[in-house]
N, C-alpha and C positions, 0 to 999 in steps of 0.2 A: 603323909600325902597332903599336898597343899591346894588349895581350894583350886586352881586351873586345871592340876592332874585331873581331878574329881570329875568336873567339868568336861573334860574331853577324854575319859574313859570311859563314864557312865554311858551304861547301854539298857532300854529295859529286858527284864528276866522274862521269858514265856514258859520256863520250865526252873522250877525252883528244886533242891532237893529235899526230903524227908526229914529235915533235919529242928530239931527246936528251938527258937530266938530264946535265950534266957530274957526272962525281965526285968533285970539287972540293964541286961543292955538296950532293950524298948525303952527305957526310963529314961535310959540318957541320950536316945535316940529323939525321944519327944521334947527334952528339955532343949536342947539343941536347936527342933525344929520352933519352939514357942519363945526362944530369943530372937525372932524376926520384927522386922520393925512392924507398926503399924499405925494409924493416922490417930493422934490425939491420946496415944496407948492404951487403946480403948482394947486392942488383942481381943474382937468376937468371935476367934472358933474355938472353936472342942472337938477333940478327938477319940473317939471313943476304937479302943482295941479290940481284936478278934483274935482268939488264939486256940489252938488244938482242934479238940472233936467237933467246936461250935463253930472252927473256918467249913467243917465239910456239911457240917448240918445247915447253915445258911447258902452255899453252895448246892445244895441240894433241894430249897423251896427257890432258889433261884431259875435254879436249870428248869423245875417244873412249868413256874411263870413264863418262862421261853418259851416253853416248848405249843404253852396257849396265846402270847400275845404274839411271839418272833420278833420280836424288836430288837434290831441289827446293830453293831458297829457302824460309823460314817457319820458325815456332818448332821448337825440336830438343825439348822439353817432350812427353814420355807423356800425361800429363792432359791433360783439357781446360782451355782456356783458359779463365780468368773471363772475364764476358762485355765487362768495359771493357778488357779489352787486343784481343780481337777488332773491339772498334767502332773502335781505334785502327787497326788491321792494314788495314782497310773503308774508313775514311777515307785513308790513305797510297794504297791500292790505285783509291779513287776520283780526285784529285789527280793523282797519277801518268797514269791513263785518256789525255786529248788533250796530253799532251807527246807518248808513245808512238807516238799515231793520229801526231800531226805527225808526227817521225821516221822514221814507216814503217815501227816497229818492233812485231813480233807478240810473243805472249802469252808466249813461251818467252825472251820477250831478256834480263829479267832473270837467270835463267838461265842461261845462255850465254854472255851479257855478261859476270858473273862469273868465267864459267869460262876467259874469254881476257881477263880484268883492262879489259873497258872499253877495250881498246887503248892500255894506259897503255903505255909507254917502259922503267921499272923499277917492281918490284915486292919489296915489304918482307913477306919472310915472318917472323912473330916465334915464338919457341918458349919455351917452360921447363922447368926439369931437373925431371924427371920425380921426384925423390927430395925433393920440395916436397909438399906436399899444396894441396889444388885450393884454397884461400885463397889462396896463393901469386901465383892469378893476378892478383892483385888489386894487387902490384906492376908486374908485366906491363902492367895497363892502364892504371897512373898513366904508364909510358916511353911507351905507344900514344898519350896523349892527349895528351904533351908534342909527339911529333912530327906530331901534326895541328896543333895549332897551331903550332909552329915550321916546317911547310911553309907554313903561308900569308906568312909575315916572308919570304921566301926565295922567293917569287912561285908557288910550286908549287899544284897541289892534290892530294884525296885523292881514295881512296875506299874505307874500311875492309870485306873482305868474308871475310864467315863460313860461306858453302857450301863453299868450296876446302879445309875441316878433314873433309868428307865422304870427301875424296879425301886424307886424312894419308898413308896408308901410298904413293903412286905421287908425291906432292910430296916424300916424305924420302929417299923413293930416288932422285928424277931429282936433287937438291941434295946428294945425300951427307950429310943432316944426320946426325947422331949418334942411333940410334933409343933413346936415354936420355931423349931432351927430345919434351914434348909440344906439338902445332903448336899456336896459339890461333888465330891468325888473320893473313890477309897483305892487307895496304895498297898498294892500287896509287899508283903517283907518279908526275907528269911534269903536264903544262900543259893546260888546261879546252881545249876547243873552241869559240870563242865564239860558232858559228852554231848549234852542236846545241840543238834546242828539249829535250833531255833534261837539257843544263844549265841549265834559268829554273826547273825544280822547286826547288821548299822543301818539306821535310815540316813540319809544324804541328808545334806542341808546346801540350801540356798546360797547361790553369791552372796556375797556383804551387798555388791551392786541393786541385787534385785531386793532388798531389804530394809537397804538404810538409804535415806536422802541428806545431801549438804548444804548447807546455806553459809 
């Protein structure tokens, strides 16, 4: 698979199967993602792995924390949204609509789903040393985007998800991370479910027109 396949294949996973990433292949799935460039190769994140009984167990003080704060999916943004990223959010949310209905899945599964990783197998929590300033993350997301696509050469899929940063301080404490380093976001990982109708979604994307400018 060449890096543009990867690119315009890659879908994310809502429903993963039962199945277990060896370690063998997270390893070279990590190395893969931390050949990413980054400014002065300074490379500040760290990834720390989830894997087995401790994906359902952290899944499980997750869903708890939910169920007391409800802190939802959708933009983390104070302002309101311009109204073209709103009709994107509307369109995703429409699309989305009869996979769900099929699956049997209600209003809350995004959600929730997130909050136990989709039932992925292992999960990639990534973090950076807090003594970066928030530009910083922007190395972070060149190793994040490495290891999307280097999951798919390696038969894996993803699913990148950013409400589990609502819940930072109860993920750094069940992981032991180092409270120096700030979460960004953790990547569930393990193998698509090929009958879940939550797997046929695509989200659309944008004209080139409404995206990129010329000069």
């Amino acid at each position: 698979m060449n890096v543009s396949q990867a690119i315009t294949t890659r879908r994310s996973c809502r429903a993963f199967l039962d199945q277990p990433v060896p370690r063998e292949t997270l390893e070279r799935l990590l190395l893969l993602a931390c050949a990413a460039p980054s400014a002065i190769n300074l490379q500040p994140w760290q990834f720390t792995v989830v894997q087995g009984l401790e994906v359902a167990r952290l899944a499980k003080r997750l869903l708890q924390a939910h169920a007391e704060r409800g802190v939802s999916c959708g933009p983390d943004n104070v302002a309101p949204l311009p109204s073209v990223y709103l009709e994107r959010q509307k369109e995703l949310s429409r699309r989305m609509g009869p996979f769900l209905a099929e699956a049997g899945a209600g209003r809350d599964f995004i959600d929730q789903g997130s909050l136990r990783f989709y039932g992925a197998p292992a999960v990639v929590v990534a973090t950076l040393d807090a003594v970066f300033p928030a530009e910083r993350s922007l190395d972070l997301g060149l190793a994040l985007g490495w290891l999307l696509l280097a999951a798919m050469e390696l038969g894996l899929d993803t699913c990148p998800i950013g409400l589990v940063c609502a819940y930072e301080g109860i993920i750094k404490d069940f992981l032991n991370i180092d409270p120096g380093r700030r979460m960004l976001l953790c990547v569930a990982v393990g193998r698509a479910d090929p009958d879940s109708p939550l797997n046929r979604m695509r989200a659309p994307r944008a004209e080139l027109s409404e995206v990129v400018r010329w000069y």
